[in-house]
C-alpha positions in Angstrom: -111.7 137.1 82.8 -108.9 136.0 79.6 -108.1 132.2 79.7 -104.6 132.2 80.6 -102.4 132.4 77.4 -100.8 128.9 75.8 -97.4 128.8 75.3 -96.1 127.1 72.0 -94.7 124.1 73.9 -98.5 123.4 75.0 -99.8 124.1 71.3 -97.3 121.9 69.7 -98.0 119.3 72.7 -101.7 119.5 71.7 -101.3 119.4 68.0 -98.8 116.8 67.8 -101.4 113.9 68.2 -103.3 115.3 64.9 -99.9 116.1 62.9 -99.0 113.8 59.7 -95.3 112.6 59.3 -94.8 113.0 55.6 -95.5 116.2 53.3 -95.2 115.4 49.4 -95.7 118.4 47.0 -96.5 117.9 43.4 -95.8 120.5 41.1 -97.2 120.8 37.5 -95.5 122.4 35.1 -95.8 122.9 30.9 -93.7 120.3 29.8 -93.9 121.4 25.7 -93.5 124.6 26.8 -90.1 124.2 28.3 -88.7 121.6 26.4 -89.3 124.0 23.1 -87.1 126.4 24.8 -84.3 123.9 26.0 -84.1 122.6 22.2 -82.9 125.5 21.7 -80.4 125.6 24.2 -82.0 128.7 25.5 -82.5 130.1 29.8 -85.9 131.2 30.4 -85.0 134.9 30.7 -83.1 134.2 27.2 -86.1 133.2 25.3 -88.5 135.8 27.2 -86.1 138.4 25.6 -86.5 137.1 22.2 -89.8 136.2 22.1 -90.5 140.1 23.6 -92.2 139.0 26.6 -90.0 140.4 29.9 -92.1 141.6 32.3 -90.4 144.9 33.9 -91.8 143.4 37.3 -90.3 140.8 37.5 -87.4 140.6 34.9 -85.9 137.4 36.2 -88.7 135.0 34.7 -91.2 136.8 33.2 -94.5 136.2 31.6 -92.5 133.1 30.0 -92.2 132.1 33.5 -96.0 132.2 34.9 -96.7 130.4 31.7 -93.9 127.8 31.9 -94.9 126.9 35.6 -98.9 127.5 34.9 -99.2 130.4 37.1 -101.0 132.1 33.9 -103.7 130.8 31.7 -102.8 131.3 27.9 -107.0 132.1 27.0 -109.2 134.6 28.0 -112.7 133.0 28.9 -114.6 135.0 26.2 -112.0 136.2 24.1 -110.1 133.2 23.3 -106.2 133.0 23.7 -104.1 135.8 24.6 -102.4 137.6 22.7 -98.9 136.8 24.4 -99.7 132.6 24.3 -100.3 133.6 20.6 -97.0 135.4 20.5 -94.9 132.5 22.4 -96.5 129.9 19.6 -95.5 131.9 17.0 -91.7 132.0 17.9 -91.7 128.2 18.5 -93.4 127.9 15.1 -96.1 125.6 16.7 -100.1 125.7 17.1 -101.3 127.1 20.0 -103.3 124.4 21.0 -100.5 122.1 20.7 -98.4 124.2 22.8 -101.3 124.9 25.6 -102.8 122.0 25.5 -107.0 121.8 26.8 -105.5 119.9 29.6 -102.8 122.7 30.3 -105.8 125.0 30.1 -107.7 123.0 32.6 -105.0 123.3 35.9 -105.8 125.9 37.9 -103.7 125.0 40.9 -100.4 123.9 39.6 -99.1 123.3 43.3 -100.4 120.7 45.1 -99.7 119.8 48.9 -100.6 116.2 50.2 -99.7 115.1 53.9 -99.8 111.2 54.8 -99.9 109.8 57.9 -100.3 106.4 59.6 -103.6 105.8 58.2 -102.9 106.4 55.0 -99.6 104.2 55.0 -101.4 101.7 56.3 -103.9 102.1 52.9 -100.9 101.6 51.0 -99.1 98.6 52.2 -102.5 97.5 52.0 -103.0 98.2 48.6 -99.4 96.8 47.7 -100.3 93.6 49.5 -103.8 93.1 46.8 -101.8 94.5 43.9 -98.5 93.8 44.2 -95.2 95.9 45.3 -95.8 99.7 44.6 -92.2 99.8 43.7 -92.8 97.9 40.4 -95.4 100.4 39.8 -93.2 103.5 40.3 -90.7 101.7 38.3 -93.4 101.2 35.1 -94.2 104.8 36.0 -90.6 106.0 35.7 -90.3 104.3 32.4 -93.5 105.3 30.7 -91.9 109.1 31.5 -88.7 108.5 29.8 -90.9 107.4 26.5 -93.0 110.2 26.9 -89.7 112.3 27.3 -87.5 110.9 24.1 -90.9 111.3 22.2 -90.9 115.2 22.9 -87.2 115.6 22.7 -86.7 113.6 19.3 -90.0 114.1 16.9 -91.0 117.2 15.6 -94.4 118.6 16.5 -96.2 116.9 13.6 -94.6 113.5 14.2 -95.2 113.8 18.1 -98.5 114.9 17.5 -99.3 111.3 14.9 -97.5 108.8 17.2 -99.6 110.2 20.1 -102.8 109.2 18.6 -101.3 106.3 16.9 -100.9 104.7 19.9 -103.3 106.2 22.4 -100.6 108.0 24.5 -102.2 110.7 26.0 -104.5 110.3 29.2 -107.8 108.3 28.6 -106.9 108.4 24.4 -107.3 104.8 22.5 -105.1 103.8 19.5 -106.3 105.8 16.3 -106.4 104.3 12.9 -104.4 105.7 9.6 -107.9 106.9 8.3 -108.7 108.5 11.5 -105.4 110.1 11.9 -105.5 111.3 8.2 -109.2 112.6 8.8 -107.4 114.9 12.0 -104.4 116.3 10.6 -106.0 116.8 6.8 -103.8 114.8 5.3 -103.9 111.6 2.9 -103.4 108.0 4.6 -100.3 107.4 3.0 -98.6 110.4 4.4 -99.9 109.6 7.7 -98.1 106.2 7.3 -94.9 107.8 6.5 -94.6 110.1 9.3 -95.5 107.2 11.9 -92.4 104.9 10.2 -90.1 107.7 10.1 -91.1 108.8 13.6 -90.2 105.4 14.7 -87.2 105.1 13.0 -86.3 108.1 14.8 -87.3 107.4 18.2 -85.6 104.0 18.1 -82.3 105.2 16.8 -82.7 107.7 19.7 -80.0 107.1 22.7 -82.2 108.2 25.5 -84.3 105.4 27.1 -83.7 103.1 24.1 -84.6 99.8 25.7 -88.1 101.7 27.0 -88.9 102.8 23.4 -88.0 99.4 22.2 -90.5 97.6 24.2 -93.2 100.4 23.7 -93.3 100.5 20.0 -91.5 97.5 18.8 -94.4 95.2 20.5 -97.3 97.1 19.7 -99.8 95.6 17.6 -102.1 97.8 15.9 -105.0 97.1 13.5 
């Protein structure tokens, strides 16, 4: 004999005990890849067109589109990149790598769910009570992403690419000196000195996030 049937009300009842109150989605995205295409003032279905890359199934995005929001991996695993990643480098007249970046390559799920409950508020007011109000971390948070914005809105790739190990910007990096710098990009260590001060003098004449950019270069002492 069937166990009598549960109707929603009696599910919901039942579930409701083990149901989290907040939902927070994080979604990654290609950030180089579409801020090369809105410097040049261009919608995503614009540049797919130009670039050649429309896909007939789905015309409204595109291959630009999987790539822009990491649906699609630029490399092969034996073969090495694809021939469209190569394609959408060439039109922005950057390197690959630069472009798809190894930790761009890395993300395999570029959505990401996360539901919190009481426990795990609890974990955090704890946590704000040892190291202080989570706010002023958001806020440092929010500022270091304005840098990191104006740096990829103002310099060109070369520049970007100097400051970044100048200063040890990207994730887990330390400061680089001249000589290492100039070891990297082939290059003498004079040149590598000129592009740092005339990325600088750049980034602080930039409007955006001026007062961020002061404190983050201005201040920073390097050997």
């Amino acid at each position: 004999m069937s166990a009598k049937a549960k109707t929603p009300q009696q599910i919901m009842a039942r579930a409701s005990t083990n149901l989290k109150e907040v939902r927070v989605e994080i979604r990654l995205k290609n950030n180089r890849l579409i801020l090369m295409r809105e410097r040049m003032g261009l919608t995503q279905l614009a540049a797919a067109k130009l670039i050649g890359v429309v896909c007939a199934e789905a015309p409204s995005s595109g291959i630009l589109g999987d790539y822009e929001a990491l649906r699609s991996c630029p490399t092969h695993p034996r073969k090495g990149w694809k021939p469209t990643a190569i394609k959408i480098a060439k039109f922005y007249d950057v390197d690959p790598l630069w472009l798809f970046s190894e930790v761009v390559q890395q993300i395999r799920v570029p959505i990401k769910t996360l539901e919190l409950g009481a426990a795990e508020v609890l974990a955090l007011q704890t946590a704000s009570e040892r190291h202080g109000d989570p706010s002023l971390q958001i806020e440092q948070t929010q500022k270091n992403t304005a840098v990191q914005k104006a740096i990829a809105k103002t310099l060109s790739p070369r520049e970007e690419q100097i400051i970044r190990k100048r200063f040890g910007l990207d994730i887990g990096a330390e400061p680089m000196t001249y000589s290492e710098i100039a070891d990297l990009c082939k290059i003498s260590v004079e040149r590598a000195r000129q592009i740092e001060r005339r990325a600088l003098r750049r980034l602080r004449s930039a409007r955006s996030s001026k007062q961020e950019l002061k404190k983050a270069f201005d201040t920073h002492e390097l050997s």
